[in-house]
Backbone as CSV, one residue per row, in Angstrom:
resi,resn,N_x,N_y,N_z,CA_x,CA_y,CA_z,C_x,C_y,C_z
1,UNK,19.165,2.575,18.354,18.055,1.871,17.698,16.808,2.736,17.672
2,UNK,16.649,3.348,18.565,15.394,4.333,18.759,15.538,5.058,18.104
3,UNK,16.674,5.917,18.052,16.834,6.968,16.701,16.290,6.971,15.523
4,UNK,16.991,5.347,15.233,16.970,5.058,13.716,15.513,4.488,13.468
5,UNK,14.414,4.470,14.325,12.953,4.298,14.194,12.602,5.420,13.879
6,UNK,13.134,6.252,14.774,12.061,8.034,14.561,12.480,8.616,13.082
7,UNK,13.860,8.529,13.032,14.215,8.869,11.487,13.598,8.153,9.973
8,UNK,13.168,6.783,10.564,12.944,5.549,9.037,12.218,6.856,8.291
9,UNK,10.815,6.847,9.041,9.766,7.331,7.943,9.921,8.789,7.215
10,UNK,11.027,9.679,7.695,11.697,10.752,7.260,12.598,10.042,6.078
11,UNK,13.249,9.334,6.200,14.093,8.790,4.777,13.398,8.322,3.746
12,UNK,12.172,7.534,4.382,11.727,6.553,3.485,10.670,7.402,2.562
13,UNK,10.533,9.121,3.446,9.871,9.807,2.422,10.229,10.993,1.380
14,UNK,11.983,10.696,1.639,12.349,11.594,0.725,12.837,10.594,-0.286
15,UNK,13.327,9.115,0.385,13.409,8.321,-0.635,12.276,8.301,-1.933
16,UNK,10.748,8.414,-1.312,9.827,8.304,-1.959,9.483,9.692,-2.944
17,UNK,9.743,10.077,-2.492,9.637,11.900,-2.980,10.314,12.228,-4.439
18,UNK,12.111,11.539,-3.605,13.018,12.220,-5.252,12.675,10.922,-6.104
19,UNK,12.314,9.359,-5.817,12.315,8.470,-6.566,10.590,9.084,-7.997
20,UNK,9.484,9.392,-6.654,8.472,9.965,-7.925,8.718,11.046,-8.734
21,UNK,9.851,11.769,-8.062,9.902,13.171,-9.339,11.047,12.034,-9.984
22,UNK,12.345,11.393,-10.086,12.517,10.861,-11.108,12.047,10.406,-12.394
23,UNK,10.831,9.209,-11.879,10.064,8.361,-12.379,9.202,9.417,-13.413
24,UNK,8.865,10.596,-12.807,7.643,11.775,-13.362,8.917,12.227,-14.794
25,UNK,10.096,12.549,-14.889,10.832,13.396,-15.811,11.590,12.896,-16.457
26,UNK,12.472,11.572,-16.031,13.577,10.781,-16.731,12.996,10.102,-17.969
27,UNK,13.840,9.928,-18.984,13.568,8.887,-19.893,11.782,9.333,-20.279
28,UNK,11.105,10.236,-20.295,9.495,9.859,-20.388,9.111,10.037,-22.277
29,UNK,8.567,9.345,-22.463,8.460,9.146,-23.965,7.211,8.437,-23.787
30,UNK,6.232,8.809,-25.069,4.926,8.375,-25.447,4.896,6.811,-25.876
31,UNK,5.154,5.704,-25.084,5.212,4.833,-25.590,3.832,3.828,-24.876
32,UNK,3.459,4.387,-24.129,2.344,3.575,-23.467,0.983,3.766,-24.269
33,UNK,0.023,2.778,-24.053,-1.162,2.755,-24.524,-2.340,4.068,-24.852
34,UNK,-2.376,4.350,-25.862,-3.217,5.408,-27.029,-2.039,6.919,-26.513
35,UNK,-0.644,5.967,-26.582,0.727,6.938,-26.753,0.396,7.741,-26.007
36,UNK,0.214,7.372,-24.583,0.460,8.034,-23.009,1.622,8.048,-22.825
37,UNK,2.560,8.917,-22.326,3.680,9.337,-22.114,4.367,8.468,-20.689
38,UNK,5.437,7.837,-20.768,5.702,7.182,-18.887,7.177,7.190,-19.167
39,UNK,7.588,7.542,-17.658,9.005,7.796,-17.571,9.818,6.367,-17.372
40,UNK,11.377,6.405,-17.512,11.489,4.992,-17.746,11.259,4.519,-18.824
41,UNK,10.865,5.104,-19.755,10.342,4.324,-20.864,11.128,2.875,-21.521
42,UNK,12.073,3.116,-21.675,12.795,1.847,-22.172,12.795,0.707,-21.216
43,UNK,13.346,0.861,-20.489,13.330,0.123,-19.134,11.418,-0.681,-19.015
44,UNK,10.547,0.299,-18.734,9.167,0.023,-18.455,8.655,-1.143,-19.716
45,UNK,9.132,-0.231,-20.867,8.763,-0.986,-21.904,9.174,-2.217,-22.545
46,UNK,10.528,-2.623,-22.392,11.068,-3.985,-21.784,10.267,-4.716,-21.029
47,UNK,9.958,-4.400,-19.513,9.346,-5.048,-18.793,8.216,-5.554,-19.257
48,UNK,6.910,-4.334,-19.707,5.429,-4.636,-20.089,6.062,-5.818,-21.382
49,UNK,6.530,-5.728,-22.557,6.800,-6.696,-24.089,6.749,-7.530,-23.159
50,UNK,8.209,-8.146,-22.293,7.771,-9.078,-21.931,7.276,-9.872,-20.892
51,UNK,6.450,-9.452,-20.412,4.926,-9.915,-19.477,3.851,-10.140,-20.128
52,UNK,3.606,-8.933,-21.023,2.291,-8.734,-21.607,1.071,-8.580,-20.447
53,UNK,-0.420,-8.758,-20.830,-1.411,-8.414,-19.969,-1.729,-9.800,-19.424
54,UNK,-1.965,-9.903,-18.649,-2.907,-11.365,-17.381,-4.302,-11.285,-16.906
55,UNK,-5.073,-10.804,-17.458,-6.500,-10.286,-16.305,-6.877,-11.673,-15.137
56,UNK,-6.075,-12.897,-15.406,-6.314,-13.865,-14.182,-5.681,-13.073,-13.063
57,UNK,-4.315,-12.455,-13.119,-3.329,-12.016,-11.625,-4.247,-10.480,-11.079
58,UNK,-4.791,-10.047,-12.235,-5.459,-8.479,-11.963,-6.535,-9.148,-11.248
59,UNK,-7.120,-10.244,-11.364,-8.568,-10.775,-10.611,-7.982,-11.459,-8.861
60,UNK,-6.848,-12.071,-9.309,-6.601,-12.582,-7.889,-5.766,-11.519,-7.062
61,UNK,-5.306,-10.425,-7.668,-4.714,-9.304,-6.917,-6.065,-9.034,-5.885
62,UNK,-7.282,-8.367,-6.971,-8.422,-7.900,-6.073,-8.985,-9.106,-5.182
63,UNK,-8.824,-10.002,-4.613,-9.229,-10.778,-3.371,-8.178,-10.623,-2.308
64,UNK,-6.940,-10.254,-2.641,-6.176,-9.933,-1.632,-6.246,-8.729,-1.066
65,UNK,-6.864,-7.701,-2.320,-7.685,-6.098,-1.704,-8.674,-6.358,-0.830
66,UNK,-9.420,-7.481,-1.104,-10.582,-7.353,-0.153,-10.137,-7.912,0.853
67,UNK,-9.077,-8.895,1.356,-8.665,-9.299,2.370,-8.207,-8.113,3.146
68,UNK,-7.822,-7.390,2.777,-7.216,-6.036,3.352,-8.409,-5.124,3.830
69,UNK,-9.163,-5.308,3.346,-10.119,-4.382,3.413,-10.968,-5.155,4.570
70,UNK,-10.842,-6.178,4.368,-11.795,-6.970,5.369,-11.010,-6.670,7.224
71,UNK,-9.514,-6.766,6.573,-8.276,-6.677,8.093,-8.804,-5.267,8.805
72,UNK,-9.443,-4.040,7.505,-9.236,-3.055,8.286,-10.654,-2.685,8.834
73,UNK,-11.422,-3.782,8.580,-13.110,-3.820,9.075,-12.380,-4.436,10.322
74,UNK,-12.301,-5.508,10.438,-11.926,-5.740,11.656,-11.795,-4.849,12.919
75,UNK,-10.562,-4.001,12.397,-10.167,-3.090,13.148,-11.366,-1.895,13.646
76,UNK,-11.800,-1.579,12.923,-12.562,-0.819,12.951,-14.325,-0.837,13.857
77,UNK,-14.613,-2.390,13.880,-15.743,-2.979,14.472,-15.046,-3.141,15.785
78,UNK,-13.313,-3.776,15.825,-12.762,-3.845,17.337,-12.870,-2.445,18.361
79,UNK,-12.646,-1.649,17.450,-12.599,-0.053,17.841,-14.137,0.122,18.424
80,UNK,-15.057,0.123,17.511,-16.286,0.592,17.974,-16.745,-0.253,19.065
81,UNK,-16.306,-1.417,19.285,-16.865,-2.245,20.538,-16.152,-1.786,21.882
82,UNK,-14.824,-1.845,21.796,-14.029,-1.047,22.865,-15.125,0.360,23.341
83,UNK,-15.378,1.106,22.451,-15.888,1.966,22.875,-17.622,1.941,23.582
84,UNK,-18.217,1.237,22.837,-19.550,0.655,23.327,-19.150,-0.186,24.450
85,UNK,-18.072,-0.680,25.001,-18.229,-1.169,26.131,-17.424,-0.293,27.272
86,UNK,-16.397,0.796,27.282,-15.739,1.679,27.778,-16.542,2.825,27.599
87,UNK,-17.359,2.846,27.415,-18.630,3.993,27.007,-17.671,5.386,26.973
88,UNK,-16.370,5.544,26.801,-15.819,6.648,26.438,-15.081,6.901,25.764
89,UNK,-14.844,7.676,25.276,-13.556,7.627,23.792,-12.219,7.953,24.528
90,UNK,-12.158,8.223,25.570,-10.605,8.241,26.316,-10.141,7.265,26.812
91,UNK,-11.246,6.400,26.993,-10.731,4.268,27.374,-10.480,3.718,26.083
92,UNK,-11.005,4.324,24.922,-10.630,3.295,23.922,-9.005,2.974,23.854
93,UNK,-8.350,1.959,23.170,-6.812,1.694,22.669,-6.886,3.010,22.051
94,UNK,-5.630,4.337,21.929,-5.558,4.854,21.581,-4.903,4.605,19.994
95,UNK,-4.544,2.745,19.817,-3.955,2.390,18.872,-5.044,2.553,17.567
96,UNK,-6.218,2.140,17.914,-7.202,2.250,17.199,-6.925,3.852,16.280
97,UNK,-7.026,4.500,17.117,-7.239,6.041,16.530,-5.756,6.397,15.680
98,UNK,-5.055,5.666,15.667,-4.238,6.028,14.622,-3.741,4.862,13.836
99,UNK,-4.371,3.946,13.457,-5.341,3.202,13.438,-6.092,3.733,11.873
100,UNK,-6.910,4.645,12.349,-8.002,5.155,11.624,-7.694,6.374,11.255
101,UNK,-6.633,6.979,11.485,-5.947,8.026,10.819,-5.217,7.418,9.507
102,UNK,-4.226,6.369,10.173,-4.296,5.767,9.013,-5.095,5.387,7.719
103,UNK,-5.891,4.903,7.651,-6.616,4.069,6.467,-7.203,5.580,6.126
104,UNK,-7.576,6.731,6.732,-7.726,7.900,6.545,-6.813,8.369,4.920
105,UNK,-5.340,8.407,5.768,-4.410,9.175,4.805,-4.637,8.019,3.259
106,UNK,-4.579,6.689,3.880,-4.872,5.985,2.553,-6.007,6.167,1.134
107,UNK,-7.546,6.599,2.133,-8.083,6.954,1.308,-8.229,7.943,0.830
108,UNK,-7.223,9.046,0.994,-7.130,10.477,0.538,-6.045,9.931,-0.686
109,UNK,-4.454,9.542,-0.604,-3.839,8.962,-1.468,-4.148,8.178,-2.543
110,UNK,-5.289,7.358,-2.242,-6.020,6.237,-2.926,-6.784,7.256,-4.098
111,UNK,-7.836,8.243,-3.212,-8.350,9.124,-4.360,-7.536,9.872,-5.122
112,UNK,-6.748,10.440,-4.409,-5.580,11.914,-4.657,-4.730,11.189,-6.506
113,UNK,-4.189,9.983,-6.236,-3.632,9.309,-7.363,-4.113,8.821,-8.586
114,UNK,-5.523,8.491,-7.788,-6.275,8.064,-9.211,-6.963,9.725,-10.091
115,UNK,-6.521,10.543,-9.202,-6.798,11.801,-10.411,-5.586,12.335,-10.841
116,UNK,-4.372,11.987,-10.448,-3.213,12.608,-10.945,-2.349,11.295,-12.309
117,UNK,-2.218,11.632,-13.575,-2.058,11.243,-14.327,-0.560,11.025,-14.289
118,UNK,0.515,10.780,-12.874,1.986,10.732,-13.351,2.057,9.836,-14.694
119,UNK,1.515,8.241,-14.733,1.188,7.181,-15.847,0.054,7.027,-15.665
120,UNK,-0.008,6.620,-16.998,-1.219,5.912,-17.551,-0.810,3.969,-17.381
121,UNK,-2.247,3.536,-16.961,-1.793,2.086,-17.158,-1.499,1.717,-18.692
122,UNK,-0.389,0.651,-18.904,0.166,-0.034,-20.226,-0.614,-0.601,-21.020
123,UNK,-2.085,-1.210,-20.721,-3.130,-1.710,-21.451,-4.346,-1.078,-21.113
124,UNK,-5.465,-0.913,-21.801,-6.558,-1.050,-21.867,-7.654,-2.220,-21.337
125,UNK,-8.002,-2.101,-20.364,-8.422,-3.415,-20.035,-9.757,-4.637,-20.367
126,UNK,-10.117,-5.224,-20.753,-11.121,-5.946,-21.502,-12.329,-4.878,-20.771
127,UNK,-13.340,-4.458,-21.728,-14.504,-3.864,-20.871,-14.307,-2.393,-20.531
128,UNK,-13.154,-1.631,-20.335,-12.570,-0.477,-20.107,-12.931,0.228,-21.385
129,UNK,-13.155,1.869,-21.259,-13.325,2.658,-22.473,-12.534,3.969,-22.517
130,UNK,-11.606,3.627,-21.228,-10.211,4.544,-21.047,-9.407,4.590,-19.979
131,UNK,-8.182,4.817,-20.327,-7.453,4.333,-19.356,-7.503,4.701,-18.129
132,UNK,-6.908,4.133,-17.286,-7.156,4.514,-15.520,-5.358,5.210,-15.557
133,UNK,-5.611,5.570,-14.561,-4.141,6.079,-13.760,-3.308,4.790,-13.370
134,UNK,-2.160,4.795,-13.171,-1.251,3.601,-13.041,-0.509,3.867,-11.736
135,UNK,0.297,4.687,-11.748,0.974,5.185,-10.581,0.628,6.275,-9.360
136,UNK,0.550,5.138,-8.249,1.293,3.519,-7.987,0.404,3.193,-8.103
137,UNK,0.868,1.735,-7.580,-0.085,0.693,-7.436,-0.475,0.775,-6.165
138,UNK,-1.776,0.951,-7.002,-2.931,1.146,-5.117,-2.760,0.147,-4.453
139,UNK,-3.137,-0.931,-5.395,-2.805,-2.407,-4.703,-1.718,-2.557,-3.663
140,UNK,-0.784,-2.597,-4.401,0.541,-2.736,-3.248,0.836,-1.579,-2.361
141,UNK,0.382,-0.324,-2.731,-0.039,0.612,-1.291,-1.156,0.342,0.093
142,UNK,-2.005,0.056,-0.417,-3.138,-0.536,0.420,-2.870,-1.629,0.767
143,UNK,-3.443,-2.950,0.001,-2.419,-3.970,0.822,-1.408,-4.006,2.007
144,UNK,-0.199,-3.695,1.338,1.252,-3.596,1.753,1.133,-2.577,3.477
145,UNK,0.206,-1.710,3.132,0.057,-0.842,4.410,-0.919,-1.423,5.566
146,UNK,-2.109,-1.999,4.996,-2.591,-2.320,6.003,-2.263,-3.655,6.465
147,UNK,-1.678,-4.365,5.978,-1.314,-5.697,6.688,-0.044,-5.152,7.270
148,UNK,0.931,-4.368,6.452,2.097,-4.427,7.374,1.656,-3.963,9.070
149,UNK,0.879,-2.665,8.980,0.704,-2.602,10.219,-0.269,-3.147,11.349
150,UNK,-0.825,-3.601,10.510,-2.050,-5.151,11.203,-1.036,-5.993,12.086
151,UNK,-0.083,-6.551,11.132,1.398,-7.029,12.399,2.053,-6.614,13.201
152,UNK,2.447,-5.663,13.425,2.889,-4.944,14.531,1.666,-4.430,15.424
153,UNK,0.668,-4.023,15.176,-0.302,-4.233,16.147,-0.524,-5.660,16.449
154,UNK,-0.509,-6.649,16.087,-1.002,-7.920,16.431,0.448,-8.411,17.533
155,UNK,1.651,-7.791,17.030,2.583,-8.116,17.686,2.615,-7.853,19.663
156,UNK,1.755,-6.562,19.525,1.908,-6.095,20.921,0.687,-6.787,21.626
157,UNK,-0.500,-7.669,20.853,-1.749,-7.760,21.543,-1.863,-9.149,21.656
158,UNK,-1.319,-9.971,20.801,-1.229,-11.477,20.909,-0.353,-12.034,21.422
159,UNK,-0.431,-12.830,22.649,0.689,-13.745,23.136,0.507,-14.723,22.706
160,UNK,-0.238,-15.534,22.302,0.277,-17.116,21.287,0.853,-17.032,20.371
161,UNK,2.422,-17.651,20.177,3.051,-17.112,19.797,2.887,-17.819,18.490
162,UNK,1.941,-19.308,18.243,2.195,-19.677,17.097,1.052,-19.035,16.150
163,UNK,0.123,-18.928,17.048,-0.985,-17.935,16.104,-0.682,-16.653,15.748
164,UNK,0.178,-15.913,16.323,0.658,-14.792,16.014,1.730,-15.009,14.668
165,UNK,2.697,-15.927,14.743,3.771,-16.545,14.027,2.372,-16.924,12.307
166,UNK,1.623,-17.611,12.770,0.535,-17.732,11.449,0.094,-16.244,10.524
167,UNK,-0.254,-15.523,11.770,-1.100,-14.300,10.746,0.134,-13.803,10.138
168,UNK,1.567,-13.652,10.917,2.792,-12.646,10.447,2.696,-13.422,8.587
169,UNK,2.960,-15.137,8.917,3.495,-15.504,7.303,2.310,-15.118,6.190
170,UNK,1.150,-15.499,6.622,0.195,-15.370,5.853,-0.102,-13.401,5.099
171,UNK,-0.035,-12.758,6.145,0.233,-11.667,5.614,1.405,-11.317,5.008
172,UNK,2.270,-11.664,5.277,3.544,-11.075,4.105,3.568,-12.100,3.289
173,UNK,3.191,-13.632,2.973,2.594,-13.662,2.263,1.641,-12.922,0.687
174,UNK,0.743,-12.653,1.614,-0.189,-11.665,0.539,0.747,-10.640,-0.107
175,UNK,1.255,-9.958,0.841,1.858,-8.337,0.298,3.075,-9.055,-0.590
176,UNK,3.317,-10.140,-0.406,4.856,-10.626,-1.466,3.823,-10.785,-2.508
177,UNK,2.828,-11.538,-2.401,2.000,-12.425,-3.526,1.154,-10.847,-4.196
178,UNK,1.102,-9.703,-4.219,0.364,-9.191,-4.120,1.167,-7.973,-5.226
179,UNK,2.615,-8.450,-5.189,3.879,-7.312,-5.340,3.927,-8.177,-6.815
180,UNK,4.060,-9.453,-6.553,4.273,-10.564,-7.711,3.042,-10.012,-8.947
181,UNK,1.647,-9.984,-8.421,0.451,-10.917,-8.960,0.331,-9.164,-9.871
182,UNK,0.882,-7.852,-9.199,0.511,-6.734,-9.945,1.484,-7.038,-11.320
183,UNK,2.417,-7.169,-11.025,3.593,-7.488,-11.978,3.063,-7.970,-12.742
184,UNK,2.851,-8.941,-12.446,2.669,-10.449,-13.819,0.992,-9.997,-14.286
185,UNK,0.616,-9.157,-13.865,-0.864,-8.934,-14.475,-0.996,-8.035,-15.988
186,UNK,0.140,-6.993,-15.913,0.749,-6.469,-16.462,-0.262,-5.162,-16.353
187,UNK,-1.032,-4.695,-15.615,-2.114,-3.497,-15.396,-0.468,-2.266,-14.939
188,UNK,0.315,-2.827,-14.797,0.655,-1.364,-13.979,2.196,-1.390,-14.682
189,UNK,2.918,-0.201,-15.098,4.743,-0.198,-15.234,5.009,-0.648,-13.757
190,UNK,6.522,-0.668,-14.212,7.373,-1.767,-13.055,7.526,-0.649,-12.328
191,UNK,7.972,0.632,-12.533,8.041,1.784,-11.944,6.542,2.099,-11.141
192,UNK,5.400,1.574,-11.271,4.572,2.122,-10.573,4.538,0.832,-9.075
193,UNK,4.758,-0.323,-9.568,4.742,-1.156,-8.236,5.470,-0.692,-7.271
194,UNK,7.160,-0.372,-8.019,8.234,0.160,-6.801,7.394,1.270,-6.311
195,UNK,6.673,2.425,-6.813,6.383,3.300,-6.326,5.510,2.857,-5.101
196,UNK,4.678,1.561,-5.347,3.732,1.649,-3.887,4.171,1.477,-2.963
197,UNK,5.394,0.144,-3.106,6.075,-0.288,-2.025,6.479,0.733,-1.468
198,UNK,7.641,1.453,-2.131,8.113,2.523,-1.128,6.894,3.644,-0.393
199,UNK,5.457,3.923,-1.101,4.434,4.784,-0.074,4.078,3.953,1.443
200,UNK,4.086,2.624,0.852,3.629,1.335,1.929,4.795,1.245,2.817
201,UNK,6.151,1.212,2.432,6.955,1.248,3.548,6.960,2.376,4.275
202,UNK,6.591,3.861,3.598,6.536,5.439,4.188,5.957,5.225,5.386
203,UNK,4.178,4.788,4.589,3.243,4.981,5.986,3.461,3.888,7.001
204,UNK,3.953,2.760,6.443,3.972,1.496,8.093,5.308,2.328,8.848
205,UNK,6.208,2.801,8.594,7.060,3.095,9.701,6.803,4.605,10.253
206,UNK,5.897,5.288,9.463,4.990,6.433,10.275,4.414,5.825,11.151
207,UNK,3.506,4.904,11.071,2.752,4.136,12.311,3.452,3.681,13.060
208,UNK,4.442,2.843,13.255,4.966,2.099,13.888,6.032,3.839,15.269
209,UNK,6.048,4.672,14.252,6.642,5.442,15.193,5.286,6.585,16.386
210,UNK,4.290,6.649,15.387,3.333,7.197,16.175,2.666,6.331,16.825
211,UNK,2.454,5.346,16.887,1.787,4.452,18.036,2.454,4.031,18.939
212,UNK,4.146,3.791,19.176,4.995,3.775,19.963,4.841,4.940,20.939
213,UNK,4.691,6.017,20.416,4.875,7.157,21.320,3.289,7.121,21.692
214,UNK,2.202,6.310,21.320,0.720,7.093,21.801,0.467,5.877,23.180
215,UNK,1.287,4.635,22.425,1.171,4.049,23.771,2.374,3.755,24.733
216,UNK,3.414,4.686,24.486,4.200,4.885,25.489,3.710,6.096,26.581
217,UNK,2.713,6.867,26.094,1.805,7.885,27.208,0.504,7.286,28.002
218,UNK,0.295,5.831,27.621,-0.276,5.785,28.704,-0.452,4.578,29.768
């Protein structure tokens, strides 16, 4: 069982690796909006006809961003108090600090994607005067990452088990509702959602293996 922890995030990133050079070369044809080029095309373009655009699911996606964003304030104010009251950075939870490596690599990915053009999003959006980048979906990367590992930290720090049992549904929750609400919004190809999930599954079982080992040292 231990093995197959240390190995996940090694699979889950070559899974992620050959699935984006697929997605980047197969099938890619100019069929997306002001005839942006996206791989998958038939397949993608099936999907977008029939969905079409939603800007209600693109509006309630972003409150579940800020819920995320709010999970990782949390964290982050918990961190700085640990330390204002341990007055040293070697008492803090060392969980914190990777932790904050995390949301780190996120906002390097977060920027890094929105300048790399693999897709273009499928619509133009009301108010928009050109297209954004599509792949992935930040949403379901961010999201999906910081709640997944918000639970497994909450797992090792909360003993009530029904309040603990609350935050688990409510957050996967979101990240299901969150996987749904990009979909049906129609802002992103179907190929760019799978793409987040699988970055979001990459980095939670990176964490889950480096914080095992940071607090198995002390």
């Amino acid at each position: 069982m231990k093995n197959k922890k240390t190995t996940r995030p090694f699979v889950f990133f070559i899974i992620t690796l050959v699935y984006t050079l697929i997605i980047t070369f197969v099938d890619r044809a100019p069929v997306g909006a002001e005839g942006t080029s996206v791989g998958f095309s038939c397949f993608n373009t099936r999907i977008r006809d029939a969905i079409g655009l939603n800007v209600m699911w693109d509006k309630i996606t972003d409150v579940f961003m800020l819920i995320a964003i709010l999970v990782a304030l949390y964290f982050a104010v918990m961190g700085l108090l640990s330390l204002i009251r341990e007055k040293s950075l070697l008492k803090v939870d060392k969980e914190f600090y990777v932790l904050a490596g995390l949301y780190v690599v996120i906002a390097i990915l977060y920027v890094a994607f929105s300048k790399i053009p693999i897709n273009y999003r499928p619509f133009l959006l009301p108010g928009e005067t050109e297209l954004e980048t599509s792949f992935p979906s930040t949403h379901v990367l961010v999201i999906g990452t910081i709640l997944s590992t918000a639970v497994i930290y909450f797992k090792k720090k909360i003993e009530n088990k029904k309040l603990l049992n609350a935050i688990i549904i409510f957050f996967d929750l979101i990240i299901v509702m969150t996987v749904i609400g990009r979909l049906l919004s129609g802002v992103h190809w179907f190929t760019d959602i799978v793409g987040g999930i699988l970055m979001y599954l990459t980095l939670t079982a990176i964490y889950a293996v480096v914080a095992n080992r940071v607090c198995a040292k002390d």
